[in-house]
C-alpha positions in Angstrom: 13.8 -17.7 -5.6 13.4 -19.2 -2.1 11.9 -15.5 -0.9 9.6 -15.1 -4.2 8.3 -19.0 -2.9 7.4 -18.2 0.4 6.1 -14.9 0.0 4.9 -13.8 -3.3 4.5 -10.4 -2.4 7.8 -9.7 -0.7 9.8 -7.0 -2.9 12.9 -8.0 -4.8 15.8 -5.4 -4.5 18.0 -5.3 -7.7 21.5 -4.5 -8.2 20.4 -0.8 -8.7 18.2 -0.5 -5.5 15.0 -0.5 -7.5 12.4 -3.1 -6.3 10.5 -5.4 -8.3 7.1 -7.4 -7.6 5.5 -10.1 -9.3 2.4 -10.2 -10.9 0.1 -12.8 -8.7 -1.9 -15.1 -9.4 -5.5 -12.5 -9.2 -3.6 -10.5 -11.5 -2.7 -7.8 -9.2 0.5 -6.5 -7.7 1.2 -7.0 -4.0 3.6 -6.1 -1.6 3.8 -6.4 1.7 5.0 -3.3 4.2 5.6 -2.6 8.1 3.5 0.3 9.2 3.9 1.7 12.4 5.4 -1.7 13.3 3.0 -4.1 11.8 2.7 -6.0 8.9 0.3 -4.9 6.2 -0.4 -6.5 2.5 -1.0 -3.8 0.1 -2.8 -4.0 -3.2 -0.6 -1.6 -5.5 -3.4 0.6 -7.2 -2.0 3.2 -9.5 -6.1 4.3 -10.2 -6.3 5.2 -6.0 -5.1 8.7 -5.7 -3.9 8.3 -2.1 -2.7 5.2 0.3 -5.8 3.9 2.0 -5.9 1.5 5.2 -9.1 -0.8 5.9 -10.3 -0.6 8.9 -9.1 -3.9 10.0 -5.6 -3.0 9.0 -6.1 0.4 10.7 -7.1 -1.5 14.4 -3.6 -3.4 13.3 -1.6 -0.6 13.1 -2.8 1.3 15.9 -5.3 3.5 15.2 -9.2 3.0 16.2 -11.5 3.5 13.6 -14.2 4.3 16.3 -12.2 7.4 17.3 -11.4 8.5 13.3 -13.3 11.6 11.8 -14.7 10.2 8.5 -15.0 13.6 7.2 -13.9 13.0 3.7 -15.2 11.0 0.6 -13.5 8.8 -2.2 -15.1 7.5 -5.3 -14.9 4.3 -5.8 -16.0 1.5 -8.4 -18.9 0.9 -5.4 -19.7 4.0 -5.5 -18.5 7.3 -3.0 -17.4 5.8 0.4 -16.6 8.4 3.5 -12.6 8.3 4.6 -10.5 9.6 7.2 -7.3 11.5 7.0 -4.4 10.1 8.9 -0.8 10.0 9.3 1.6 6.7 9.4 4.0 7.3 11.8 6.5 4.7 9.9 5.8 2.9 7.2 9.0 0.7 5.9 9.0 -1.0 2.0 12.0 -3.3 1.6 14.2 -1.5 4.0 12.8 2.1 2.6 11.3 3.9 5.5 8.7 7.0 5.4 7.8 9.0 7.8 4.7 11.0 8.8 2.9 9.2 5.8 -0.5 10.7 4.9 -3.2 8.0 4.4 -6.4 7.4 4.6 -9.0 5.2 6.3 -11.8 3.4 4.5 -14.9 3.6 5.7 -16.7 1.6 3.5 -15.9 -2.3 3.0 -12.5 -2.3 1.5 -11.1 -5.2 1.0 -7.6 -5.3 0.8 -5.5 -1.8 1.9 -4.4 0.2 -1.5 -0.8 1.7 -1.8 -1.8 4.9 -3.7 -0.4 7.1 -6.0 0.7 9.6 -3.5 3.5 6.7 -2.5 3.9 5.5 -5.9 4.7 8.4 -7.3 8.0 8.8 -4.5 9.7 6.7 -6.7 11.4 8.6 -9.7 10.4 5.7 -12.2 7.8 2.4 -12.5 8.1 0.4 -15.1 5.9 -2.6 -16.0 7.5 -5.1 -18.0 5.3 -8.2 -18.6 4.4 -10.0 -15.2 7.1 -7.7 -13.7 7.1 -4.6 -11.7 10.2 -2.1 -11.6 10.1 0.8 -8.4 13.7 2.8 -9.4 14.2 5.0 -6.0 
């Protein structure tokens, strides 16, 4: 209770390994990850195909957005925005770590970074049970 007070968005591992979030306050789910070492609040977005980065989160985690080829295009609820393909060296959920994660950079005005379905879907089950959701590993 003390962790879900001070950070909302920090995962809950159950007695089964799963990991549960908490609906917030915007309505949203939220959880917060380390990428390549630094910390980055993701929205969860099952409609977002793949896990995108803004560019501000992007500088954080050690890429330079200058030096990204925006060669590839998302549609969006704004409309089609140009992204680039990159890789995550690490990216850790509650203790889970990934490597080599594909991702994407927005290059439009994002703003809040999206954990996608391509990472979602790593999980064998989600389950949404009122204000609650379940990630079963």
């Amino acid at each position: 209770d003390l962790i879900r007070a001070l950070n909302p968005a920090a995962p809950i591992a159950l007695s089964d390994g799963s990991l549960e979030l908490r609906r917030e306050t915007d309505g949203h789910f939220h959880i917060d990850a380390e990428v390549n070492g630094a910390a980055v609040r993701f929205l969860v977005d099952t409609g977002a195909t793949s896990t995108v980065l803004t560019r501000d989160d992007a500088r954080r985690v050690g890429l330079d957005p200058a030096r990204l080829a925006f060669t590839g295009r998302a549609s969006t609820a704004n409309g089609v925005v140009a992204t680039a393909p990159v890789r995550l060296a690490r990216l850790e959920i509650a203790g889970q770590e990934l490597r080599e994660v594909r991702a994407n950079v927005n290059g439009g005005d994002l703003f809040q970074s999206l954990l996608g379905m391509d990472l979602i879907s790593r999980f064998s089950r989600v389950t949404l049970e009122g204000d609650r959701l379940i990630l079963t590993p």
